[in-house]
C-alpha positions as CSV (number, residue, x, y, z in Angstrom):
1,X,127.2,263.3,86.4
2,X,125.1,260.8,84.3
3,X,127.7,257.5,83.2
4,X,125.5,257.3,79.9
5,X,126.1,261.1,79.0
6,X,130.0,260.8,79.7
7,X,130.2,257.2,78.1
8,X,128.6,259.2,74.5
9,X,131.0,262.1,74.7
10,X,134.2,260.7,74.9
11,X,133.3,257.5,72.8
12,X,134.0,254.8,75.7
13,X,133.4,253.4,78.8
14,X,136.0,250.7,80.1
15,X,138.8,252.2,78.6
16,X,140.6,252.8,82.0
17,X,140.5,249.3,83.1
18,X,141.9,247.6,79.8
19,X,144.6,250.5,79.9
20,X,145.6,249.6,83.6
21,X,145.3,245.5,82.4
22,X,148.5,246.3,79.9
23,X,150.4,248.3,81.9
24,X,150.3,245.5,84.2
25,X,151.5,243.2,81.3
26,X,154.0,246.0,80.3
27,X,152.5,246.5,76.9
28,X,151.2,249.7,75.3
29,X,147.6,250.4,76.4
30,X,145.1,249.5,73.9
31,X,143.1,252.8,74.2
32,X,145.6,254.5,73.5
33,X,146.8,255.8,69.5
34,X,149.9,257.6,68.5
35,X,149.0,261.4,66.9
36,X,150.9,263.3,64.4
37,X,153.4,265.5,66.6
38,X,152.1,269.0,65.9
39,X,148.7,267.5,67.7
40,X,150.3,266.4,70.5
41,X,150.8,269.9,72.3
42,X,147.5,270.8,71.1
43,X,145.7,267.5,72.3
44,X,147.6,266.8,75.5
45,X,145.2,268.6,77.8
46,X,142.3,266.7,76.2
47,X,144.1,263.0,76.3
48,X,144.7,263.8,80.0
49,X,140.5,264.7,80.3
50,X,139.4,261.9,78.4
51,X,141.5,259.6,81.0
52,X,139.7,261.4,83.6
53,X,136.8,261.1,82.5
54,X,137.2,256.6,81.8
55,X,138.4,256.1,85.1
56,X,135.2,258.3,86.3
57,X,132.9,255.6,83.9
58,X,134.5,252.7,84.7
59,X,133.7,253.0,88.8
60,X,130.2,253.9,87.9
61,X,129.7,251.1,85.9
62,X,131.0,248.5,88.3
63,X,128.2,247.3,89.5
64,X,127.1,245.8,86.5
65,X,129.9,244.8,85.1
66,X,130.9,242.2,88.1
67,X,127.7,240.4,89.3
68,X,127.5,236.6,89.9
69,X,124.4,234.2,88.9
70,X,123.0,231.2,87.4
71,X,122.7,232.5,83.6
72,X,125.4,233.5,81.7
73,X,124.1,234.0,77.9
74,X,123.6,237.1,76.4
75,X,119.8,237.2,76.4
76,X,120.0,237.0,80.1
77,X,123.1,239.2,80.4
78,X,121.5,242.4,78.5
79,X,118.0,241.6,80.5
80,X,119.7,242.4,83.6
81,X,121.5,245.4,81.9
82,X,117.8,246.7,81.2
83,X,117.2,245.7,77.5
84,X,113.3,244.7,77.6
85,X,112.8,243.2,74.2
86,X,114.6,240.0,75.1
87,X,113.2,237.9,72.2
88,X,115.2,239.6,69.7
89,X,118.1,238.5,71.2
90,X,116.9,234.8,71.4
91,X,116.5,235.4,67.2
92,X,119.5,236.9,66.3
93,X,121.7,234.5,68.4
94,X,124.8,233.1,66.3
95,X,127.6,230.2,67.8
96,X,130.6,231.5,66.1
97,X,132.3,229.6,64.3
98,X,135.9,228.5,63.2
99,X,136.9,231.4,60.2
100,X,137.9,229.5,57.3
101,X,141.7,229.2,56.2
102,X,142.4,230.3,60.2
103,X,146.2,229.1,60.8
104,X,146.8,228.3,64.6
105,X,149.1,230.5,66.9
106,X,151.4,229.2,69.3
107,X,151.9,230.1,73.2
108,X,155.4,231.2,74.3
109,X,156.5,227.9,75.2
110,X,155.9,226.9,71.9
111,X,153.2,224.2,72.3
112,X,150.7,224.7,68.8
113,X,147.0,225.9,70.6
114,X,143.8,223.8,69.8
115,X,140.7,224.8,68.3
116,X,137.1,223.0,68.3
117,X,133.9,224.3,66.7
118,X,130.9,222.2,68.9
119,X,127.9,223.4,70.4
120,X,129.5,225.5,72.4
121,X,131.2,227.8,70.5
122,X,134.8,227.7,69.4
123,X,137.2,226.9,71.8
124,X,141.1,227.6,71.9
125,X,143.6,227.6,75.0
126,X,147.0,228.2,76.3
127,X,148.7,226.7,79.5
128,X,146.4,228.5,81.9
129,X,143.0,228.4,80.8
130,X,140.4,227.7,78.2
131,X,138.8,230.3,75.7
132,X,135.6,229.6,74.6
133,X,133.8,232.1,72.3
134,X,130.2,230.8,72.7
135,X,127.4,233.3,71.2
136,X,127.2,236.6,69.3
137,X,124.3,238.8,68.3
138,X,124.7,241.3,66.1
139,X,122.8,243.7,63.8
140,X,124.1,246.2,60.9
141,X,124.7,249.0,63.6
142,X,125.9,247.0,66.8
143,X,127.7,243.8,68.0
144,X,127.4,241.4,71.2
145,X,129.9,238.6,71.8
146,X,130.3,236.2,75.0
147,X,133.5,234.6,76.3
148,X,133.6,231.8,78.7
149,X,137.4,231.5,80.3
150,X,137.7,228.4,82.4
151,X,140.7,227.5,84.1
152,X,143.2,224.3,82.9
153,X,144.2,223.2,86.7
154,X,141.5,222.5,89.9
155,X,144.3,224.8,91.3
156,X,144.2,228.0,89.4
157,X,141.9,230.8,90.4
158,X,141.1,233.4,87.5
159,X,140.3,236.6,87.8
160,X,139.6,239.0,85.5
161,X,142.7,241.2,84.2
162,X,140.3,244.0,84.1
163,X,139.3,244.0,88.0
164,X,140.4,246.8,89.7
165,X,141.6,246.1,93.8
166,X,138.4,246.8,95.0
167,X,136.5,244.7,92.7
168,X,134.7,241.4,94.1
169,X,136.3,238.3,92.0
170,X,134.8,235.5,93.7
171,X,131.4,233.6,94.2
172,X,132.2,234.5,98.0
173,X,132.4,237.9,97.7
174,X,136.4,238.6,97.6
175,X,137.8,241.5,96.2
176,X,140.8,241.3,94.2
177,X,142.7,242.6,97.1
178,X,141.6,239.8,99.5
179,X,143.0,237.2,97.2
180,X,146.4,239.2,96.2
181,X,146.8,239.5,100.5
182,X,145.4,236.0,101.2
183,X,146.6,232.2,101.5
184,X,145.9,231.3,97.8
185,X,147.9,234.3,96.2
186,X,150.2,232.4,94.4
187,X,147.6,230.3,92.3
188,X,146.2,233.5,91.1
189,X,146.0,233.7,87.2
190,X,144.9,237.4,85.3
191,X,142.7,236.2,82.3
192,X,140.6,237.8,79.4
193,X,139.7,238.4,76.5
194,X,139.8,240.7,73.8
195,X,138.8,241.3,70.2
196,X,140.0,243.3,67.5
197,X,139.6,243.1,63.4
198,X,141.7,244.3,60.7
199,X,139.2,246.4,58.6
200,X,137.8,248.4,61.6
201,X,134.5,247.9,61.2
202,X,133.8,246.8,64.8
203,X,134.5,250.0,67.3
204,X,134.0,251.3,70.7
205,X,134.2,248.1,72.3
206,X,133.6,248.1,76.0
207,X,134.1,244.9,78.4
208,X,131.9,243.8,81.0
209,X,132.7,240.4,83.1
210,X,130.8,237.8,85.4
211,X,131.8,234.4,87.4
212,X,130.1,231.7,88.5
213,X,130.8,229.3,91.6
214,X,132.9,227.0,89.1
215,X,135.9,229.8,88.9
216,X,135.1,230.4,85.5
217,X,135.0,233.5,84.0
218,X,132.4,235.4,81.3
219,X,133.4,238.7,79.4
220,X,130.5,240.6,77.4
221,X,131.9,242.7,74.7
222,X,129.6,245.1,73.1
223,X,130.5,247.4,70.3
224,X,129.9,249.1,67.2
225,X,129.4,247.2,63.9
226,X,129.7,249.3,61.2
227,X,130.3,245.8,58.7
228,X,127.6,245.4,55.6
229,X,128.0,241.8,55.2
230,X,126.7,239.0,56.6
231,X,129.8,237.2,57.7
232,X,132.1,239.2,59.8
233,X,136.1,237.7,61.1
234,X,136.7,239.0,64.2
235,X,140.4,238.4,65.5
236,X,140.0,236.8,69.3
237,X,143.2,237.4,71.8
238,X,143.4,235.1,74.9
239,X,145.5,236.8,77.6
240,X,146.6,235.1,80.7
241,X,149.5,236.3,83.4
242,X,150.4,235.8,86.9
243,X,152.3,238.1,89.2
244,X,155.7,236.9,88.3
245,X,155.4,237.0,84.6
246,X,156.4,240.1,83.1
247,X,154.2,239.4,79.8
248,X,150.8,238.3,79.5
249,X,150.7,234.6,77.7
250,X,148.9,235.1,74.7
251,X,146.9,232.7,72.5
252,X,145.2,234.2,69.2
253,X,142.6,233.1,66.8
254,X,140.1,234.2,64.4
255,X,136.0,233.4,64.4
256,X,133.1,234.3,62.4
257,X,130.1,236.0,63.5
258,X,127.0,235.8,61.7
259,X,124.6,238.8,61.3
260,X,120.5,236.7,61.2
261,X,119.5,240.7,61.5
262,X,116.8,241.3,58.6
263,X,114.9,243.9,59.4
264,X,116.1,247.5,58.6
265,X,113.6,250.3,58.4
266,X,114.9,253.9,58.0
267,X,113.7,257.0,58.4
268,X,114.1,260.6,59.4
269,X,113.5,263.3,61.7
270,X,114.3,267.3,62.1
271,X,114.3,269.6,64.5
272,X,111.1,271.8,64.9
273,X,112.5,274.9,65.4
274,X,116.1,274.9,64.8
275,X,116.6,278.6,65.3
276,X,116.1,278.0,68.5
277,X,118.6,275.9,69.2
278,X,120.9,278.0,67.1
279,X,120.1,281.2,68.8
280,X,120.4,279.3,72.5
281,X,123.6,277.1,71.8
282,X,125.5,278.0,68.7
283,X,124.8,274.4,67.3
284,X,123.5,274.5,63.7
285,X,121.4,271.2,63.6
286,X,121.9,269.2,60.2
287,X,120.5,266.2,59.1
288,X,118.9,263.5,61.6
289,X,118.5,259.9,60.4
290,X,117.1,257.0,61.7
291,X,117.2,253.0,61.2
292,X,115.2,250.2,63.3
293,X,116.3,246.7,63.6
294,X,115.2,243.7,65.6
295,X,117.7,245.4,68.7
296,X,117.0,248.9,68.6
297,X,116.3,252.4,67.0
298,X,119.4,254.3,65.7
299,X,119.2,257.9,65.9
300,X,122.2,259.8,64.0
301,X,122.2,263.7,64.6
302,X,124.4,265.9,62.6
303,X,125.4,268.9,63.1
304,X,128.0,271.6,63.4
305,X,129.7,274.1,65.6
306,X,132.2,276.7,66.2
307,X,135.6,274.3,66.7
308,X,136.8,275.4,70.1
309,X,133.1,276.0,71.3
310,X,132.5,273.1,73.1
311,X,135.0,270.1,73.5
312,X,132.6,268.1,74.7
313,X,129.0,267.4,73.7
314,X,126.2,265.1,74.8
315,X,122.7,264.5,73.0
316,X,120.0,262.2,74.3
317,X,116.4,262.2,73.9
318,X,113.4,262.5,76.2
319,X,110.1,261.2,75.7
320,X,106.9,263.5,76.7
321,X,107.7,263.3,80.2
322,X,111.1,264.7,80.2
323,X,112.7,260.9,81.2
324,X,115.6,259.8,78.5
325,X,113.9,257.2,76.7
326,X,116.0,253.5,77.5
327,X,119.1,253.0,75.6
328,X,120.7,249.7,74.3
329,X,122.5,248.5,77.1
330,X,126.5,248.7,76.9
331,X,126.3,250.5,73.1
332,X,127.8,253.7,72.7
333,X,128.9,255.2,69.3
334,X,132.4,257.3,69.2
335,X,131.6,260.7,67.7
336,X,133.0,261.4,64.5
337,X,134.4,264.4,62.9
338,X,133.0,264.7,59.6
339,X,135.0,268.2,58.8
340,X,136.2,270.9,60.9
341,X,133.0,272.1,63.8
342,X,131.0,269.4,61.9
343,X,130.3,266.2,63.5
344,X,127.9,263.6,63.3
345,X,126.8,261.2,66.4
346,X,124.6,258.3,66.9
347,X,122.6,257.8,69.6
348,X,121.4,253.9,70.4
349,X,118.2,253.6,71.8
350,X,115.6,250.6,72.3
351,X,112.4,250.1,70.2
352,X,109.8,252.5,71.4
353,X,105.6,252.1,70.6
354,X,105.9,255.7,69.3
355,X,108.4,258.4,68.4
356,X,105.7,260.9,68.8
357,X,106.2,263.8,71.4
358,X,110.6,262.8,71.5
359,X,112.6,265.6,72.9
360,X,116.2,266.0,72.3
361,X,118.3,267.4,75.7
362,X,122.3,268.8,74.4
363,X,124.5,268.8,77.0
364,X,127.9,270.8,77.3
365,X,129.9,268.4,79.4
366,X,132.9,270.5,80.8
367,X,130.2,273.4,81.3
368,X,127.8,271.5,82.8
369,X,125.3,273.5,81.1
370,X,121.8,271.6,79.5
371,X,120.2,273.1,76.6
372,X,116.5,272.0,75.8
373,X,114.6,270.3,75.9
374,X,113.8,270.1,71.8
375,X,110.8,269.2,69.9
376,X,111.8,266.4,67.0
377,X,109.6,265.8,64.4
378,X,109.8,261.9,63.2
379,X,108.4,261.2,59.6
């Protein structure tokens, strides 16, 4: 089964690993929301699917998310992920800075963090390692941000709270097993990263992470950015553990990403022959809009079904020669539920030459059933 198609249908892809990082801090999993109790019975089989399905994602999209190199910014991050028009990147690229009015946390010893604003980003650290949020790039549909985590003591090896056993940690090629079993166990040090803000307009955040040679560590955060304005105050938390400690060490502080996006063209498209689709699926298509920005083409289908029909849709598009046309690498918008059987999802793509001769491909997930492919008519 395609990673991509799963990753769309159920809204996330590294939700299994940050879920199994804060059990092992003995907090409540991030991924996971409380429901209204006379869901739960009705939901539970679903929860259990969607868990299933992240732990599925997360193996298949090891690979990328743990490779060492030389370059560690995010133009040179998304290249290797596959995202061609590299420049864009290089123009929309932000150094966040320090949010205004920002009050400083403490650690759990009680020492008062530090924060700088340089060149490098905006720093801030607890007894283990440093924090550095270094570069964002961001448009009015999607969000990047880099981390750089370097550790406090020559002695202290970081690895990434997200690893799984089997994951390789080190320049050298050790897994996370090798070091928990080796010599140097005890100077081992679980670090990362993650972001949240109050207003929810940042979603669907997945993490990737890299190393380099040095021991230090880089977590790529991708997302949705759903945020109008030009400034947006994300809320950073540094997280740091060893074996011993039954809570993560925790160091918070807020930054401010800058959206350089300027270009915004929208327009829309239909389906040629909706009957069709209609008559093969049981999908009534609805409304299909489109927006281009310096990062990519957002394509956002609406439509609507019988409620228990399908529990799990995917959509993609094709280009003339039946091949899904490239998405944005690590961008995957949640689904969302507009009223009951009617949904809308977006679908993030890179810029193309031409929409002309685009297919769309509907996928029943648990059915494993493909419908299409569908003529689409851009104007």
């Amino acid at each position: 089964m395609n990673a991509e198609h799963l990753f769309q249908a159920i809204g996330g892809a590294e939700s299994s690993r940050l879920m199994e990082s804060e059990m092992r801090s003995k907090n409540p999993p991030l991924s996971l929301t409380k429901e209204e109790p006379e869901m739960k019975k009705k939901k539970s089989t679903r929860v259990i699917r969607n868990l299933l399905i992240a732990a599925v994602l997360a193996s298949l999209l090891a690979v990328t998310a743990m490779a060492v190199g030389n370059s560690f910014g995010l133009r040179d991050y998304l290249s290797e992920l596959g995202l061609k028009d590299t420049e864009a990147v290089e123009k929309l690229s932000v150094i966040p800075t320090e949010a205004t009015g920002t009050e400083f946390g403490q650690t759990s010893d009680g020492e008062q963090d530090a924060s700088v604003n340089g060149d490098e980003g905006v720093s801030f650290w607890n007894q283990y390692a440093k924090y550095t949020v270094s570069e964002a790039v961001l448009d009015r549909n999607s969000l990047y941000v880099s981390v750089k985590i370097s550790p406090l003591d020559s002695d202290t090896i970081l690895v990434p709270d997200i690893a799984f056993d089997e994951d390789v940690v080190t320049a050298d090629g050790k897994t996370l097993t090798d070091l928990r079993n080796g010599e140097n166990a005890a100077k081992l040090v679980y670090a990362g990263v993650r972001l949240d803000n109050s207003d929810g307009s940042v979603e669907g955040l997945g993490y990737f992470f890299k190393f380099d040679a040095e021991g230090n560590l880089y977590y790529y955060i991708s997302g949705q950015n759903t945020y109008e304005g030009a400034e947006l105050s994300i809320h950073c938390t540094g997280l740091a553990r060893t074996e011993e400690m039954s809570l993560a060490e925790r160091v918070e502080f807020d930054v401010t990403l800058t959206n350089k996006s300027t270009e915004s063209i929208k327009f829309e498209a239909e389906i040629v022959d909706p009957l069709k689709v209609c008559d093969e699926t049981g999908i009534r298509m609805g409304k299909i809009s489109c927006e281009e920005t310096e990062l990519g083409v957002y394509i956002t289908i609406s439509y609507s079904t019988a409620y228990t029909q399908y529990e799990y849709l995917s959509m993609w598009l094709v280009g003339p020669d039946g091949k899904e046309l490239p998405r944005l690498p690590g961008i995957s918008f949640q689904r969302e539920e507009i009223s009951d059987g009617s949904y809308s999802q977006t679908l993030a793509y890179q810029k193309l030459e031409s929409m002309e001769g685009v297919q769309l491909v509907i996928k029943d997930v648990w059915g494993d059933t493909c419908f299409g492919p569908y003529s689409v008519d851009f104007h």
